[in-house]
N, C-alpha and C positions, 0 to 999 in steps of 0.2 A: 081854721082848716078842718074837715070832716074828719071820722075818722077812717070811712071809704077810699078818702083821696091818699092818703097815708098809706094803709095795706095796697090800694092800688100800685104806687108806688114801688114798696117792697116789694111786688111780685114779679118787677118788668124784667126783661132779661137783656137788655143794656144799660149801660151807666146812664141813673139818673139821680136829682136830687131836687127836695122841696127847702128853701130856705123863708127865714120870716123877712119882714123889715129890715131888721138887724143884720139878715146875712149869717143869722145864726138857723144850722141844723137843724129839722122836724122829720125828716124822715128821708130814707136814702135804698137804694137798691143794692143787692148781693155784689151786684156787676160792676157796680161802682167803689169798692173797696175794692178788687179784684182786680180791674182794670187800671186804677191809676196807684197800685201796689202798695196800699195804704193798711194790710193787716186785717187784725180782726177785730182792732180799737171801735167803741162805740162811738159816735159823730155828733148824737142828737146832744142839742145845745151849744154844740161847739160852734165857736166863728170859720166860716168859710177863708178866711184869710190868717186863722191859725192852722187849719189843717193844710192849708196852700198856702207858704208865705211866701212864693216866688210871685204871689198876686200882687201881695199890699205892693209893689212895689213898682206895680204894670199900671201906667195910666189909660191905657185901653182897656182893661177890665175894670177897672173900677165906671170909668167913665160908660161902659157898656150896663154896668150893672145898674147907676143912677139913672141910663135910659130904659130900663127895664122896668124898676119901681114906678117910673111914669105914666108906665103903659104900653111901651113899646115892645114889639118884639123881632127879636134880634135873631138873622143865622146867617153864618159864617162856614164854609168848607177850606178844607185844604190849610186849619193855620196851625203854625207854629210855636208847639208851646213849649218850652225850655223850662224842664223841672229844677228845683232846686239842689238835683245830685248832680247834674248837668247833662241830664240823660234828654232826649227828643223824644215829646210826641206829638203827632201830627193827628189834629183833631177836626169834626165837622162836629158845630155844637148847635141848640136853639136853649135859646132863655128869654122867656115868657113869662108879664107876669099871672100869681093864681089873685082868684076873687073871695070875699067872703061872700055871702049869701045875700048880702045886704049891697052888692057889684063892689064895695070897696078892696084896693088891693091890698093884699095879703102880706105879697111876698115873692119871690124868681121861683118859677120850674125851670129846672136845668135838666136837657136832655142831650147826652153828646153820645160820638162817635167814634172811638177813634181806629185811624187809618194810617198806620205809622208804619206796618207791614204794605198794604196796599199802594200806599203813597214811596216807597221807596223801589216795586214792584215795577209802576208807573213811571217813574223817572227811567228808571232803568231801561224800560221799553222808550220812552221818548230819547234818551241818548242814541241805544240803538238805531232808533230810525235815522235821528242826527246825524249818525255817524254812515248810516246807508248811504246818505242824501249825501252827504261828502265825497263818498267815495265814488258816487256815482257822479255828480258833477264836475269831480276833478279828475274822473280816472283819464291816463292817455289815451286808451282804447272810445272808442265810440261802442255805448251801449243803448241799446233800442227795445222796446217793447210792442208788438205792434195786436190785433186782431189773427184770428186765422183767416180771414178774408184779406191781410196784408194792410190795412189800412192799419198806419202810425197813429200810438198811443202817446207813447212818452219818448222822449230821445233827449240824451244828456250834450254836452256843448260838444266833445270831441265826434260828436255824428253829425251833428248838425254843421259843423266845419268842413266833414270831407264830403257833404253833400249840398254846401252854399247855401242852405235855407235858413232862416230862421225859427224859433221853436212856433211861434204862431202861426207861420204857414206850414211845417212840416205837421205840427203833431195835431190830428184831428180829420190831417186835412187833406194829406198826402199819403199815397202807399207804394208799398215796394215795388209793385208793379210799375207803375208811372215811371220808376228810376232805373229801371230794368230796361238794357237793350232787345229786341227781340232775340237774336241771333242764341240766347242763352235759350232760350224757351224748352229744351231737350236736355238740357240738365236743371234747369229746373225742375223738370220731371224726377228727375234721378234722387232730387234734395228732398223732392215731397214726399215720395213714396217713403224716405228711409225714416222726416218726420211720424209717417201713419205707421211705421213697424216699429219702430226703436224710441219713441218720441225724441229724439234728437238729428240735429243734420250737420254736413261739414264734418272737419275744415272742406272751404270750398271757395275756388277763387272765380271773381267776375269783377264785370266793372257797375259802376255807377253811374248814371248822367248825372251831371248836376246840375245846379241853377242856370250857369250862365253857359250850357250845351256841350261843354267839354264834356271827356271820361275819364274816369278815377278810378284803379287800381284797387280792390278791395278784399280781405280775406274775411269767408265770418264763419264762425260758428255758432252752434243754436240749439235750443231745447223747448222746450213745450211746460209752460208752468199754468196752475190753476189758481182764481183769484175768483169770490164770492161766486163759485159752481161755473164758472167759462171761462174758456181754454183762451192762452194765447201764448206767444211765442216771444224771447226772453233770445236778442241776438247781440254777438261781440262780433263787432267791425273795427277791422285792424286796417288803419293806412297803407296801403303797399307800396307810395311813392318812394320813401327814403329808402326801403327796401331794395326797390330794383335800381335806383340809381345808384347805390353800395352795390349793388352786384356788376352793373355794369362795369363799374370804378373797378370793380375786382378784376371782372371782364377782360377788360385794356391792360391792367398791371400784369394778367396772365400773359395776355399777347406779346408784352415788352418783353416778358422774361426768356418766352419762348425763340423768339427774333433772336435776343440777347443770346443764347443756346444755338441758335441758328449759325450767327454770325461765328460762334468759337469752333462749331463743328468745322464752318469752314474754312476759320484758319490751321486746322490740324489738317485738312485736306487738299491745301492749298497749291504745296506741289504735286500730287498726283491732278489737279486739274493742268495743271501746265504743260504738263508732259500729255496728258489725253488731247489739249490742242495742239501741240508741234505737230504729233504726228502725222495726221490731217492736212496740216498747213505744211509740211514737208512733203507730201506727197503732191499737194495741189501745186507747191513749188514746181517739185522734180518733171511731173508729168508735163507743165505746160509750157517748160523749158522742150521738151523732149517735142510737145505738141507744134510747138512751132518749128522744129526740127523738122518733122515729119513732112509740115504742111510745103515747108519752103524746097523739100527735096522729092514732093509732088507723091510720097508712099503713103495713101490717104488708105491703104490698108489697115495701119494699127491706130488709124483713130478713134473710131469706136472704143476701143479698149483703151486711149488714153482720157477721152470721155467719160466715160464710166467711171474709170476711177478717180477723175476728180471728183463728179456727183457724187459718188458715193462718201467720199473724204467731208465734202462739204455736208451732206445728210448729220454724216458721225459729228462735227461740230457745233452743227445746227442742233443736234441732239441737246450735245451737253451744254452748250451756251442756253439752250431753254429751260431744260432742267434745272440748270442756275438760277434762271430768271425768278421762276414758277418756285424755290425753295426759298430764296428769299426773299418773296415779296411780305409783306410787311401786315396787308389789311384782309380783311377776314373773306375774299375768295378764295375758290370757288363755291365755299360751305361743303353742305352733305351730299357728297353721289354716290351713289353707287359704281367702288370702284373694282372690274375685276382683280381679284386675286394677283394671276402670271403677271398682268402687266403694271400692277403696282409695283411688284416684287420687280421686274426688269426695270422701268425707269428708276428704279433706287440704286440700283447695282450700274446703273451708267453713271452715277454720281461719284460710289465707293470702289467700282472696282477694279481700278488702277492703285488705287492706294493698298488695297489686300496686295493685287499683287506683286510691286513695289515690294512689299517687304517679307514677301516668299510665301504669304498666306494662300492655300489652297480652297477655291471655293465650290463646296458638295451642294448640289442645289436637287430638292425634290418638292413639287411643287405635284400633289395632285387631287387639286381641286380646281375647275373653270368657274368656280362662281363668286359673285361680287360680297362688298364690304361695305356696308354704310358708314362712311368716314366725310372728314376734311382729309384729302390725297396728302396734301402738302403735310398737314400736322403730321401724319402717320408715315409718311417717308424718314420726317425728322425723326422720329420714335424709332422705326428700324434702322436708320443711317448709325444714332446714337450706341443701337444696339451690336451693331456689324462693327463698331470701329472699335466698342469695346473687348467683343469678341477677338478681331485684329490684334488691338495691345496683346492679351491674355495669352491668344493662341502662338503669339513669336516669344515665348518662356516656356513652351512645352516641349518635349522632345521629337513631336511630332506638330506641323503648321496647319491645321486645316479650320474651317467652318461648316455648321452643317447649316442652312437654310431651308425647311421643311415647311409645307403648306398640309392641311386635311382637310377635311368636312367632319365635325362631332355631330352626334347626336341635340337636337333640339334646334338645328338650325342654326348653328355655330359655327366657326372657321377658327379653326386655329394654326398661328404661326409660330414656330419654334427655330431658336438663335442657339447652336451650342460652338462650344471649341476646346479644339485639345491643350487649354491651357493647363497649368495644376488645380484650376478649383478656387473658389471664395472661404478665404481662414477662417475658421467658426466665431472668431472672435468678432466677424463683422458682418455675420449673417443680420442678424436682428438690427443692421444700420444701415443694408444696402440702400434704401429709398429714402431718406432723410437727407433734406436737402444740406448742399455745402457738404455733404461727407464723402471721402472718394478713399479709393486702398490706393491711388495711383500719389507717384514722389510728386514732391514742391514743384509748383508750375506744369505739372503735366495734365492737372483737370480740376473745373471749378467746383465739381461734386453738384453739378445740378441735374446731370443729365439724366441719371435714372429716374428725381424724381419726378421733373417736368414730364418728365416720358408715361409715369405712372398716373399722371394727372390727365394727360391727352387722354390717354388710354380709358380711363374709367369715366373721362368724359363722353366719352362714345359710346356707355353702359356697357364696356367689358374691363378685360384683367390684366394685367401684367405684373406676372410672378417667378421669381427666383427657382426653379425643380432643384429643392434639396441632392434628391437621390439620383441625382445625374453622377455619374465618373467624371467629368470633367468642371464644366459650367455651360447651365442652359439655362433662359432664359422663355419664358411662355407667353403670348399675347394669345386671348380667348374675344373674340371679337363676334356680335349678332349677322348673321349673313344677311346680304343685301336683298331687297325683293327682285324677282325672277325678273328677268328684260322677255317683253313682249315677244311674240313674233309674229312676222304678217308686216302687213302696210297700211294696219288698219288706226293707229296711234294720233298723235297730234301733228301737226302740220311743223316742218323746219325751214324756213324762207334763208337761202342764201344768195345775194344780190354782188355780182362783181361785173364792170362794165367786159370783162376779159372772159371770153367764152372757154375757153380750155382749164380753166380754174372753175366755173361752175357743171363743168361735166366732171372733172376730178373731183369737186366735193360729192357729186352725186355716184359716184363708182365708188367714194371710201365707204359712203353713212346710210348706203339705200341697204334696206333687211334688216335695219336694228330695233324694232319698234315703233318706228313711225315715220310720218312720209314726207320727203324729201320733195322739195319746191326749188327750183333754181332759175334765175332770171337776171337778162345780161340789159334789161329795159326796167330802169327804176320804174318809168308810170307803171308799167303793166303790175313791177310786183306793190307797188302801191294800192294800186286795185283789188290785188289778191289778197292781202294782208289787211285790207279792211271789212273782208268779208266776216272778218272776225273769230277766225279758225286757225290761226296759228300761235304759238305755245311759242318763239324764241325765232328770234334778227337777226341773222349775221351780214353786218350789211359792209363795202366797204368805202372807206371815207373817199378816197377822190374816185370820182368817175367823169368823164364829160356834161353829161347830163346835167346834176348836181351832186353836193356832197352827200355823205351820209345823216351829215345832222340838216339839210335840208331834205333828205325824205323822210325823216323821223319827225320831223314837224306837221308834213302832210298826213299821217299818220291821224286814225280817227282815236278820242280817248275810251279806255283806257287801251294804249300799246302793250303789244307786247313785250315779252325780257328782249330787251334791245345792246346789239353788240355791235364796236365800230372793227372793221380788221384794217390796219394798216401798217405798213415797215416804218411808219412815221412816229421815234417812240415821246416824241415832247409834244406829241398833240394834246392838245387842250378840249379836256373831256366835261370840262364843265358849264357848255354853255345850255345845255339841255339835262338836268338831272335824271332825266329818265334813260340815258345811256349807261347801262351795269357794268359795263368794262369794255377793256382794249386787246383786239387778238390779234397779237404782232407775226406781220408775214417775215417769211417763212411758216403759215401755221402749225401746230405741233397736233398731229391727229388724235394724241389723247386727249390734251387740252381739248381740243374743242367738241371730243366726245361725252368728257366731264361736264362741261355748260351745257351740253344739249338732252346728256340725261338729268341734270338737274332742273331742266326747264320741263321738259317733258313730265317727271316726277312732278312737280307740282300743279301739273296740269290735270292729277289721275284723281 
């Protein structure tokens, strides 16, 4: 060996070493004591497998080393070398052999690396990603990475699920657009713009098409991430099937409970309905006793006036008998109308207010506001029926009996209703429990303790309040409710078709509902209104089931698609409404004119 190649050696600034034949030392670098922590012992002549004897013992080096003397040369990265403390290093090495001048070999150059910091660096980032990759493939969420032109990158298995694709047709290949119904296209705007200001969008919900043409229920949120200098967009898609069918499910267990609350109201009210029909039915008794008196002794003078008061008797029954109906029906009509104020407030009080007065309760009523309420009528009648009978108990334990029932207008387009009575007040001890269900102040068997809070539920389901006013003297009770939008006026609104083969029934409907918005259509000729109603300008049917002509559900079949909100009216209450799914309900004669001003401004409203 030179002695060039030697000082060369000595100068390198990694571990290197020149060995002879032998395997014995000639010369070694700085770096190489340094690195494999070998001190400051001199090397030259020593055997490489006394300074290493974790070697003699390795048949892969030895056997690496006899292919090196031959001529070969050897490199290896990444291996594992287990020192004899039992400490790891992870080396890349090359061993080569040198020549003398004469090309015979010498002897091994040994030049390594090691990477023991680096290599554990490395692992450490490939778990990472491992562990990315995991999390991303088994998250439940669907996660998606796509372009900012929307064309899909990557998408893990819970996306590609709620979108029926597979990853080879979705990712490359498909964009979000393509899965995109149009009808979004205007919030989509909304999601981009917040993209370009904020880099992120959502939450935000829409659907999805998917493969096999349904639509899919979808929430996502999103951000904007950068990968080798271009942008793209990094989205979490949440399922929303299970979702809405637990709400639904919630849905129906509300409605149960609220029925359930229904039904109890009305067995506490049970005998004042009883007593609100005798009266009626005694008077329709007494007079037509008397009526035929009259007629048989030829004084057709007080007839009239025996007349009347039977219609009038039979009206007041017909009242309450609908009112009944319309309170406990069971399925989610009529929804949201707009209900005025006075007349919600009056058909409640023809429910409750024999029972107030029944039990000596005075009822103070100031109502001064004329404008509507965006409600379900029915739910919210229960809500104040609930509250008035509470009032009732409370106010026959005071020294004085009364109710105050108060209507206003607040500020912001609000309506508020206020329940108080001259009871003593709610004990402090069960302020903080009024609303908790099953908790009532009332003795064993006199209440199930639901009512306030199903009350509080309806209520805030209508995006307002119902609250306890501390600082009242007695007990009151607050409902803050959004005011209903203004009813039109003029005749310039959506079309109302009401179809009765009986012409004095459709000049009566047309003298209650003509001036409220919109305009009034009446016809005693099924074709004609046939004709009318396919022009394709009316908003809502009130048609009734038997006429001469045909029935209702054979003009509704004539009917070009899509129909309009279609209603059957008939005194007939076991008609069978289901052979045509596109009839929304049954408006039982006698009709009840708020009822059916409820359906028509709920038809109308959805028309606007």
């Amino acid at each position: 060996m030179s002695r060039h190649l030697a000082e060369f050696v000595r100068q390198l600034p990694t571990p290197a070493a020149i060995l002879d034949r032998d395997l014995h030392y000639l010369a070694y670098s700085e770096e190489w004591l340094r690195a494999y922590r070998l001190g400051d012992q001199d090397l030259v002549g020593k055997h490489h497998y006394e300074v290493f004897p974790e070697i003699g013992d390795h048949e892969q080096w030895q056997d690496e080393h006899r292919r090196a003397l031959a001529g070969e040369t050897i490199r290896r990265e990444g291996h594992s070398f287990v020192r004899a403390d039992g400490s790891l290093d992870v080396l890349n090495y090359t061993l080569t052999p040198w020549r003398h001048q004469d090309g015979e070999i010498g002897g091994i150059f040994m030049y390594t690396q090691i990477i023991t910091q680096q290599a554990k660096v490395r692992r450490q980032l490939e778990e990472h990603v491992d562990f990315n990759h995991l999390l991303f493939d088994r998250s439940p969420l669907g996660l998606n990475l796509c372009r900012m032109d929307g064309l899909w990158i990557e998408s893990n298995q819970a996306f590609l699920d709620i979108i029926g694709y597979s990853s080879a047709e979705a990712d490359g290949g498909l964009t979000y657009w393509e899965l995109t119904p149009p009808e979004y296209g205007e919030a989509e705007k909304v999601q981009l713009q917040s993209l370009k200001e904020t880099g992120r969008y959502g939450p935000y919900e829409k659907e999805f098409i998917r493969k096999d043409g349904t639509r899919i229920p979808v929430l996502l949120n999103g951000f904007i991430v950068e990968r080798d200098g271009e942008k793209y967009i990094w989205s979490v898609i949440e399922d929303l099937r299970a979702r809405r069918s637990l709400e639904a499910e919630i849905g129906r267990e509300r409605l149960k409970a609220i029925h359930a609350s229904k039904l109890a109201t009305l067995g506490e009210m049970a005998a004042g309905f009883a007593h609100e029909i005798n009266n009626p039915l005694a008077i329709i008794d007494g007079y037509a006793y008397k009526l035929r008196q009259l007629i048989s002794s030829g004084r057709t003078e007080l007839v009239d006036e025996a007349v009347d008061a039977i219609r009038g008797s039979v009206s007041r029954a017909v009242t309450i008998v609908q009112g009944l109906r319309k309170f406990t029906r069971q399925d989610d009509a009529p929804g949201l109308v707009d209900a005025p104020v006075g007349r919600l407030i009056e058909s409640t009080l023809d429910l409750c207010r024999e029972r107030l007065r029944s039990r000596g309760v005075e009822l103070r009523l100031d109502v001064r506001t004329q404008k509507s309420i965006r409600c379900n009528q029915i739910e919210l009648q229960q809500v104040l029926i609930n509250l008035l009978n509470n009032a009732g108990d409370a106010a026959r334990e005071g020294r004085e009996h009364w109710i105050e029932l108060g209507a206003r207008e607040l500020p912001g387009s609000r309506i508020e209703i206020r329940i108080c009575d001259s009871g003593p007040g709610v004990v402090p001890e069960a302020l903080g429990r009024l609303f908790e269900p099953f908790y009532t102040t009332k003795p064993v068997g006199e209440g199930t303790g639901l009512g306030l809070s199903i009350s509080r539920s309806i209520v805030e389901g209508l995006k307002g309040e119902l609250r306890h006013e501390p600082r009242h003297e007695h007990t009151c009770f607050v409902i803050e409710l959004p005011a209903g939008r203004a009813t039109e006026s003029g005749e310039n609104g959506p079309n109302v078709v009401y179809i009765d083969d009986e012409p004095s029934l459709c000049r009566l409907f047309e003298l209650t509902f003509v001036g409220n918005g919109f305009r009034v259509e009446t016809f005693s000729d099924p074709e004609a209104a046939i004709n009318f109603i396919n022009q394709g300008t009316t908003a809502l049917v009130l048609c009734d089931y038997r006429m001469p002509q045909m029935t209702g559900l054979d003009l509704l079949s004539q009917l070009d698609d899509p129909a309009p909100r279609f209603y059957l009216v008939s005194g007939d209450l076991t008609l069978d409404m289901e052979k045509d799914p596109r009839v929304m309900g049954l408006v039982c004669k006698p009709p009840d004119p708020h009822e059916l001003l409820n359906i028509i401004q709920e038809a109308v409203n959805a028309c606007r």
